[in-house]
DODO-273042 format. One record per residue: residue number from 1; residue in one letter; x, z, y of N, C-alpha, C, O, CB in turn. Coordinates in Angstrom, 3 decimals, decimal comma, always signed. Glycine has a CB too. Example, Ala and Ser with C-alpha at 12.3 -4.5 7.8 and 13.67 -1.06 7.14 Angstrom:
<gudos>
GUDO   kevex   zaro        n_x        n_z        n_y       ca_x       ca_z       ca_y        c_x        c_z        c_y        o_x        o_z        o_y       cb_x       cb_z       cb_y
GUDO       1      A    +13,190     +7,800     -5,690    +12,300     +7,800     -4,500    +13,200     +7,800     -3,300    +14,236     +8,465     -3,319    +11,308     +9,046     -4,473
GUDO       2      S    +12,850     +7,080     -2,250    +13,670     +7,140     -1,060    +12,900     +7,870     +0,030    +13,409     +8,039     +1,138    +14,084     +5,725     -0,598
</gudos>
This chain:
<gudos>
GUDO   kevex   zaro        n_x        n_z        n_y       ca_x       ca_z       ca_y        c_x        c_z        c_y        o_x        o_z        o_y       cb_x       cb_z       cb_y
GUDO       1      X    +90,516    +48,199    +47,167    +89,558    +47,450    +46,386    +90,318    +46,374    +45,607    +91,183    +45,621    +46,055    +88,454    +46,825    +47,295
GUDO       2      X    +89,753    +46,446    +44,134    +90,701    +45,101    +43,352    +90,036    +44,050    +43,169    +88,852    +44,223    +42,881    +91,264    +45,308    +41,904
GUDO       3      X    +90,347    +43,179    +43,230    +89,385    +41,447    +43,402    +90,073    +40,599    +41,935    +91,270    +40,448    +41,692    +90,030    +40,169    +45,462
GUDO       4      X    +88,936    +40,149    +41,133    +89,460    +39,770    +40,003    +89,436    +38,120    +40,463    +88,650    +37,828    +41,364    +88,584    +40,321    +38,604
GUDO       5      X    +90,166    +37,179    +39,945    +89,968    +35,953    +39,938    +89,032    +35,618    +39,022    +89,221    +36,099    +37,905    +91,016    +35,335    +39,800
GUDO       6      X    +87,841    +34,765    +39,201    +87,148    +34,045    +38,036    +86,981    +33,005    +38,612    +87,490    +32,706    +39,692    +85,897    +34,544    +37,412
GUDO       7      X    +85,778    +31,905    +37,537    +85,599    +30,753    +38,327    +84,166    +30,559    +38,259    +83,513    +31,114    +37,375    +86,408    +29,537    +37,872
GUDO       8      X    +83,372    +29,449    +39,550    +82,249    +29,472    +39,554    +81,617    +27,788    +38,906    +81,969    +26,692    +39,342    +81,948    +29,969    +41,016
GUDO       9      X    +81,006    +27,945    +38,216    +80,536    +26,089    +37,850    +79,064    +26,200    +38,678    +78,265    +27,128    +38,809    +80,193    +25,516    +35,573
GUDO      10      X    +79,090    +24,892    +39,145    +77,710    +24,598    +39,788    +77,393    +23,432    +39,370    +78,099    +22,424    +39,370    +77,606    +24,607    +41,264
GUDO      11      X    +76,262    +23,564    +38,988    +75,328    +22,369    +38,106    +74,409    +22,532    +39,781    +74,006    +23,439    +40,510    +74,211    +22,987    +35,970
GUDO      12      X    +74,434    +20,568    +39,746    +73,256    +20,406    +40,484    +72,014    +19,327    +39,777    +72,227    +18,440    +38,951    +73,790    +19,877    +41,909
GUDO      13      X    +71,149    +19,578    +40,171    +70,077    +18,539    +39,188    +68,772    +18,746    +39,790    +68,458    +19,776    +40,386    +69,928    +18,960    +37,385
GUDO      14      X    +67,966    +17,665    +39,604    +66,057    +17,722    +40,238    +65,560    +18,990    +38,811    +66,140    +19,403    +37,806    +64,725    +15,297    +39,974
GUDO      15      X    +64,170    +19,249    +39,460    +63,607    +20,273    +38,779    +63,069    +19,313    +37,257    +63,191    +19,538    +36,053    +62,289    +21,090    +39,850
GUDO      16      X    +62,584    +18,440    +37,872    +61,993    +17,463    +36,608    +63,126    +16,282    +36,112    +62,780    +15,121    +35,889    +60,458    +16,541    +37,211
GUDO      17      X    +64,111    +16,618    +36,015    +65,261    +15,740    +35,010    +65,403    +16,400    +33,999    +65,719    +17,590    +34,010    +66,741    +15,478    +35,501
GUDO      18      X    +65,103    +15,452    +32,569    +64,662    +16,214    +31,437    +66,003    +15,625    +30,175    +66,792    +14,804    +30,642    +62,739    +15,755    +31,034
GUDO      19      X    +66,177    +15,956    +28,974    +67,111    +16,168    +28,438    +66,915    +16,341    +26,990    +67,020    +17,411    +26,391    +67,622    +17,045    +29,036
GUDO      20      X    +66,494    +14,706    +26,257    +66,013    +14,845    +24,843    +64,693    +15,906    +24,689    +64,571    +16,891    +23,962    +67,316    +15,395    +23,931
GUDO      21      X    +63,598    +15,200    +25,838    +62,366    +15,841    +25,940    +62,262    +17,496    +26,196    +61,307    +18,177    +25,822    +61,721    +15,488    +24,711
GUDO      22      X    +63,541    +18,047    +26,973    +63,263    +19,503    +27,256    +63,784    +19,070    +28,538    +64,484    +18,094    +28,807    +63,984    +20,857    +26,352
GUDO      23      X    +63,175    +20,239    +29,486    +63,449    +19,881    +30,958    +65,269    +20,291    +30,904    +65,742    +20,954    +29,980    +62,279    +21,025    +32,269
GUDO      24      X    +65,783    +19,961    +31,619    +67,242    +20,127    +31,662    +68,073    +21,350    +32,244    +69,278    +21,404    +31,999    +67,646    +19,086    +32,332
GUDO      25      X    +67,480    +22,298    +32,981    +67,537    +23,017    +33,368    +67,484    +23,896    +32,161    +68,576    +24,144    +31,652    +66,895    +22,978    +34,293
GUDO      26      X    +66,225    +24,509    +31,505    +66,656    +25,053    +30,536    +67,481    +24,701    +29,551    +68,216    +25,565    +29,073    +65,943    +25,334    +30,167
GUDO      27      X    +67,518    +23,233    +29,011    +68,720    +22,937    +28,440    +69,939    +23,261    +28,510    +70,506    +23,286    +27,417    +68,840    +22,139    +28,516
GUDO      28      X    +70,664    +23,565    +29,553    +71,658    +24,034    +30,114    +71,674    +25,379    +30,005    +72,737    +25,793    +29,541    +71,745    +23,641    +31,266
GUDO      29      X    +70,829    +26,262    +30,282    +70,367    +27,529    +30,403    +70,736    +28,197    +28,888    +71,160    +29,328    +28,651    +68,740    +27,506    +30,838
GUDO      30      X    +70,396    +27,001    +27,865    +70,371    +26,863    +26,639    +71,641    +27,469    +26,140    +71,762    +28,563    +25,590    +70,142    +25,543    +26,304
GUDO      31      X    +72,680    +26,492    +26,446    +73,771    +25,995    +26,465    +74,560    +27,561    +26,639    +75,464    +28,073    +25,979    +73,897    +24,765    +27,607
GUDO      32      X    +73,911    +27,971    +27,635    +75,068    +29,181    +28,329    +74,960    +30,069    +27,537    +76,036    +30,512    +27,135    +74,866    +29,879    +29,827
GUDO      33      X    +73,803    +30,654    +27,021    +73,130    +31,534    +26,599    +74,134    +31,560    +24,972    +74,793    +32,487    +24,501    +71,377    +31,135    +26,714
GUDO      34      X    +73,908    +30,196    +24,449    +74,649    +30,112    +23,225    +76,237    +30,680    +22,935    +76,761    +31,292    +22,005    +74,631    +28,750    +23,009
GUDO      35      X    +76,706    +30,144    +24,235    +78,327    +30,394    +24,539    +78,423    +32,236    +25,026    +79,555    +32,688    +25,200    +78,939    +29,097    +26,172
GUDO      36      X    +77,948    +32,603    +25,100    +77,845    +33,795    +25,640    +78,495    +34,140    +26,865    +79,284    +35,068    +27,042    +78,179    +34,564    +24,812
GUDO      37      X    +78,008    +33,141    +27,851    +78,383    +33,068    +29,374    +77,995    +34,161    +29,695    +77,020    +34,492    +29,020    +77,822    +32,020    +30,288
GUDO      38      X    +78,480    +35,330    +30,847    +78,138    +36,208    +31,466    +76,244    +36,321    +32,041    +75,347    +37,164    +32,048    +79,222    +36,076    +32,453
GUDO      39      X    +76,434    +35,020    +32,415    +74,636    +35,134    +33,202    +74,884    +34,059    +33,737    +75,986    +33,511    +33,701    +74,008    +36,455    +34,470
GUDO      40      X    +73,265    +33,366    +34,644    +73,550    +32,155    +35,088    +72,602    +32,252    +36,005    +71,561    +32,481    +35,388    +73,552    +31,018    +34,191
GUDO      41      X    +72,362    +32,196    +37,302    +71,076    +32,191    +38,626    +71,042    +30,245    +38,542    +71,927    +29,390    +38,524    +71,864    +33,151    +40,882
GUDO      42      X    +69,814    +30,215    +38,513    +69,023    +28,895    +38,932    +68,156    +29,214    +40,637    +67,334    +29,989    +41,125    +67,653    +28,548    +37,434
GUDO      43      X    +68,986    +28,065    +41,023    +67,984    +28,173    +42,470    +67,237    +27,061    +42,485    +67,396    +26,084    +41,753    +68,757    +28,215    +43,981
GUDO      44      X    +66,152    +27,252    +43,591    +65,751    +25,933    +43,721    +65,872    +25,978    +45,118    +65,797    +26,873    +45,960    +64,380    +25,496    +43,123
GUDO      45      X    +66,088    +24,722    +45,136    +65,915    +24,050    +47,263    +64,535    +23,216    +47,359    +63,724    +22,724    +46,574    +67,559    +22,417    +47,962
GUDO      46      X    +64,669    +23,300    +48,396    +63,255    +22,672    +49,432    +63,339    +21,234    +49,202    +62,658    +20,440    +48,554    +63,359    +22,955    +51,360
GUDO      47      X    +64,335    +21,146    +49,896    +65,049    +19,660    +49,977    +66,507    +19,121    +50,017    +67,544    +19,639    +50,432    +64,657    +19,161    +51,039
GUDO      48      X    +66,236    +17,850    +49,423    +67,796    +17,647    +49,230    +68,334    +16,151    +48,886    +67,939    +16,005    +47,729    +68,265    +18,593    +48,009
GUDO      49      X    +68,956    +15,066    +49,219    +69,247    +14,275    +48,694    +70,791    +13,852    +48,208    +71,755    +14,491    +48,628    +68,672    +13,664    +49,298
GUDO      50      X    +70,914    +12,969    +47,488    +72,166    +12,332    +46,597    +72,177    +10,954    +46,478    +71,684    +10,166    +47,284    +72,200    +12,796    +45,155
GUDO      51      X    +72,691    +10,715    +45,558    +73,208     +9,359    +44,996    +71,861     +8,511    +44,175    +71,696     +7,292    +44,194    +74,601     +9,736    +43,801
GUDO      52      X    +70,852     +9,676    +43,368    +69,502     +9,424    +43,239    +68,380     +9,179    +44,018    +67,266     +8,795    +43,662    +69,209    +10,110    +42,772
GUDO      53      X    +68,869     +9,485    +45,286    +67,678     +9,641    +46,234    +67,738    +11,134    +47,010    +68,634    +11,945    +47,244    +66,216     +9,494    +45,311
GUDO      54      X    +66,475    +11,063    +47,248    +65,848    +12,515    +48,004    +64,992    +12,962    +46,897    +64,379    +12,302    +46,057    +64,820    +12,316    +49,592
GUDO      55      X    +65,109    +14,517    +47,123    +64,121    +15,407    +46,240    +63,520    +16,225    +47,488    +64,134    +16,532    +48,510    +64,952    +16,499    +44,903
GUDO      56      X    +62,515    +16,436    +47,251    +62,057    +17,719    +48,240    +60,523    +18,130    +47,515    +60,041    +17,672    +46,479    +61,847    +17,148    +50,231
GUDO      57      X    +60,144    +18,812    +48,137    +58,765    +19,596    +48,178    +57,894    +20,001    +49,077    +58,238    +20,435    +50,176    +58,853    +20,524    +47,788
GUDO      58      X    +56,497    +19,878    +48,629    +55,160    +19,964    +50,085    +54,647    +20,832    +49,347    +54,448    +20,955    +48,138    +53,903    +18,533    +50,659
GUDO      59      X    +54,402    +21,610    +50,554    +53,267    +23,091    +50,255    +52,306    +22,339    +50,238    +51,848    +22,316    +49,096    +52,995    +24,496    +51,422
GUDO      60      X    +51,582    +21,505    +51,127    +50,131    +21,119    +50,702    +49,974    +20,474    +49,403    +48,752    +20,445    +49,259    +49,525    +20,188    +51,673
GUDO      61      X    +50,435    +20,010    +48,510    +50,676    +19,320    +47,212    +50,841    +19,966    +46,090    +50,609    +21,174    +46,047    +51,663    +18,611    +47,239
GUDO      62      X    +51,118    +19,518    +45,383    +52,120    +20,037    +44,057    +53,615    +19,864    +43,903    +54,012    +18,705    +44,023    +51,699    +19,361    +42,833
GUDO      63      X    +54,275    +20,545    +43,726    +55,975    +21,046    +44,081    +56,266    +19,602    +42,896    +55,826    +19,425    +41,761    +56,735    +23,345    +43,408
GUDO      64      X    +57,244    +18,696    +43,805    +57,507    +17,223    +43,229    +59,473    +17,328    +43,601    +60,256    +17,221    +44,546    +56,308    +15,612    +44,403
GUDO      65      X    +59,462    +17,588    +42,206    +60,623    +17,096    +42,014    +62,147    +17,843    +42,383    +63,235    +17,286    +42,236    +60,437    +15,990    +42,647
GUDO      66      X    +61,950    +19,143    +42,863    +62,914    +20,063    +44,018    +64,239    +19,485    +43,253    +64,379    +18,839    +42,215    +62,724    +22,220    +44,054
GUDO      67      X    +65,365    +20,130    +44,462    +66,703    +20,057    +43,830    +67,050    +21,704    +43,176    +66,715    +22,782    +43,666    +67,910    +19,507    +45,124
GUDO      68      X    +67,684    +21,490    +42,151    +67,862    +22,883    +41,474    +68,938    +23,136    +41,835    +69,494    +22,212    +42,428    +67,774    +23,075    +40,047
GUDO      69      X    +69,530    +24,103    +41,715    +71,152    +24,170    +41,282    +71,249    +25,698    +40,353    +70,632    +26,743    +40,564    +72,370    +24,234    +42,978
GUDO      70      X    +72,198    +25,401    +39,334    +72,596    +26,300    +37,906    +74,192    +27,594    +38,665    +75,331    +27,130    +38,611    +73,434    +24,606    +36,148
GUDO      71      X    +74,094    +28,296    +38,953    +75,335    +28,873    +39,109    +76,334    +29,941    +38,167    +76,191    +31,158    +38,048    +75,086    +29,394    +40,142
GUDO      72      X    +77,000    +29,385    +37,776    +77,483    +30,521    +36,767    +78,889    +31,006    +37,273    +79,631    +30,286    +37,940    +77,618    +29,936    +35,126
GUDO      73      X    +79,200    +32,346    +36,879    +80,646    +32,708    +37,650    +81,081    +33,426    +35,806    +80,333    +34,019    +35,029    +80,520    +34,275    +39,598
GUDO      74      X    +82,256    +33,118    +35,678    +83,145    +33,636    +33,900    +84,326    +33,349    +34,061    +84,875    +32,588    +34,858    +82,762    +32,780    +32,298
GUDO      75      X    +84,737    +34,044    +33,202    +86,911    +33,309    +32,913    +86,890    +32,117    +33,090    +85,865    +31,864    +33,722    +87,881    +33,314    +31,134
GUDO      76      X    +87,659    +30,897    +32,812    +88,136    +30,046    +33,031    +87,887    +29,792    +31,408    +87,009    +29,115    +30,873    +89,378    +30,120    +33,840
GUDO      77      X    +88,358    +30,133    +31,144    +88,434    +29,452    +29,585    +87,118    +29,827    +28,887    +87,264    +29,201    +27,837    +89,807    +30,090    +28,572
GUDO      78      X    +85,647    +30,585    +28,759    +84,861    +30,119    +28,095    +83,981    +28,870    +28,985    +83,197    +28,155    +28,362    +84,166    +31,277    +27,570
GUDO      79      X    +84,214    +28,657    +30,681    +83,486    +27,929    +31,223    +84,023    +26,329    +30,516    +83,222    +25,438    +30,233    +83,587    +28,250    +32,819
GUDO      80      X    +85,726    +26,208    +30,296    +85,991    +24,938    +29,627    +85,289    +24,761    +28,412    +84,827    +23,630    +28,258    +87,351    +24,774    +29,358
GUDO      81      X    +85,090    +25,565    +27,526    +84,864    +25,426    +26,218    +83,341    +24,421    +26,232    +83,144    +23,451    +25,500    +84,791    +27,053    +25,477
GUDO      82      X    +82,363    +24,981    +27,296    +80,817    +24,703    +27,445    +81,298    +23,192    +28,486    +80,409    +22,342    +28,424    +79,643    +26,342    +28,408
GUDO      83      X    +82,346    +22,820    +29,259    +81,830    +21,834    +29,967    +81,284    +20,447    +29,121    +80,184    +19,895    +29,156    +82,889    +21,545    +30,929
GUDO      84      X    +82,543    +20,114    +28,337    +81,711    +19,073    +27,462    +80,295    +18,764    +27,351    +79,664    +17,822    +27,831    +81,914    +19,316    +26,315
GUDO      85      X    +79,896    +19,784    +26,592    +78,416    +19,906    +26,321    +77,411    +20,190    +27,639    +76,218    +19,889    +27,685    +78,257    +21,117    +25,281
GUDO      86      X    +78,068    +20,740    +28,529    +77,198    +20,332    +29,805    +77,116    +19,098    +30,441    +76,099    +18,639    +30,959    +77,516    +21,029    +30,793
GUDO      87      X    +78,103    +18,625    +30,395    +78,577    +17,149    +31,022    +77,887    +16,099    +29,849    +77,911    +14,898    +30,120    +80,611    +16,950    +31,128
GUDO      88      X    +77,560    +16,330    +29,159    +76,624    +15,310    +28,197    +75,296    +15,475    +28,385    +74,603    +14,496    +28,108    +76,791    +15,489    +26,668
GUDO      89      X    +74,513    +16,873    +28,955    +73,676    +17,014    +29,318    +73,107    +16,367    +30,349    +72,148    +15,600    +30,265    +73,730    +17,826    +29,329
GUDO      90      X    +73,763    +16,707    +31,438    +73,399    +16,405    +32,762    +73,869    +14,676    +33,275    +73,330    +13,955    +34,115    +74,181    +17,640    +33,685
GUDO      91      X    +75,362    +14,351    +32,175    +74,975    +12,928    +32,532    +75,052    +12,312    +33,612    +76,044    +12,687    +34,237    +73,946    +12,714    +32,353
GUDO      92      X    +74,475    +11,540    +34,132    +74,614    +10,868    +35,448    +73,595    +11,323    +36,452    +73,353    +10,780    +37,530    +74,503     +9,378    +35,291
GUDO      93      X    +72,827    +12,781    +35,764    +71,483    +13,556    +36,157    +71,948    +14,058    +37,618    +71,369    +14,032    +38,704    +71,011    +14,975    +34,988
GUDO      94      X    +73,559    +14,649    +37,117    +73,517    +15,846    +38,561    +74,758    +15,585    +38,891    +75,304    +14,496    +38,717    +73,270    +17,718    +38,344
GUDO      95      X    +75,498    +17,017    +39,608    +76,526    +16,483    +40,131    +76,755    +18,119    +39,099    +75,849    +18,936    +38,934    +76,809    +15,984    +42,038
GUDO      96      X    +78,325    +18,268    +38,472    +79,037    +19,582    +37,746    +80,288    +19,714    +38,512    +81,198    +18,891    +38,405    +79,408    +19,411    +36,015
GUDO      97      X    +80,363    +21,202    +39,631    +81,704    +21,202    +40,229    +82,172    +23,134    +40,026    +81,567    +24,203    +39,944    +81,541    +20,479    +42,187
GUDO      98      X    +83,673    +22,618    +40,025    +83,840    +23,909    +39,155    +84,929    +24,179    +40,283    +85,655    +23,317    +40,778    +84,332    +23,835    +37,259
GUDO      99      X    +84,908    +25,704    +40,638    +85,791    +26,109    +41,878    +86,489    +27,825    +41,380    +86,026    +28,577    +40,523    +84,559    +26,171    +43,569
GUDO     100      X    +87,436    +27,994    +42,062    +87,821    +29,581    +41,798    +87,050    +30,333    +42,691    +86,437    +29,838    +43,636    +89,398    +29,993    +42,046
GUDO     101      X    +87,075    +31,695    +42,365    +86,303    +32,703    +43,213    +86,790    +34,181    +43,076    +87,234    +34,505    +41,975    +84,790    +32,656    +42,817
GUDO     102      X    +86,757    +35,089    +44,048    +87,660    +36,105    +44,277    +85,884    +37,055    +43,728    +84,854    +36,849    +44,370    +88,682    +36,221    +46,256
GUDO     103      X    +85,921    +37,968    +42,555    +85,064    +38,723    +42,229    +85,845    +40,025    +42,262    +86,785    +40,406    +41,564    +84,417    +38,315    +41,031
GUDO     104      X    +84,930    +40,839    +43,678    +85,273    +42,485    +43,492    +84,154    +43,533    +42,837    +84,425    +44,727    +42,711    +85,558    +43,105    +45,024
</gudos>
């Protein structure tokens, strides 16, 4: 079996942190789509806290605030090209960490 090297960026951010009046999540989503990133999975979590606080969510309620996270896996070099422009996005919103990864 051959295992390619790529790399993975992880955007973390709340569901409702927004971004020149568009939620930020798609903003980003935006972003990838433009660059012609491979693909990108958005998760959401239950709960979660940071440097902002706590995010979480109640089933009896209305879903307030979750933590997201953006995952994208590509070469190395179109993920540099987009960090800029992600990192202006997200701001002091989330946390952006970028790691290698063995893809078979």
């Amino acid at each position: 079996m051959r295992m390619h090297e790529m790399w993975c960026l992880v955007i973390r951010m709340k569901r409702n942190d927004n971004f020149k009046g568009k939620r930020l999540h798609n903003v980003v989503l935006d972003i990838l789509k433009k660059e012609k990133i491979s693909g990108a999975t958005v998760w959401t979590g239950v709960a979660g806290y940071g440097k902002r606080g706590k995010s979480n969510f109640q089933v009896e309620g209305i879903s307030v605030n979750m933590p997201l996270m953006i995952e994208v896996i590509d070469e190395l070099q179109k993920i540099e090209t987009i960090l800029p422009e992600i990192k202006e996005a997200i701001g002091d919103n989330g946390l952006v960490t970028l790691h290698k990864v063995g893809v078979v």
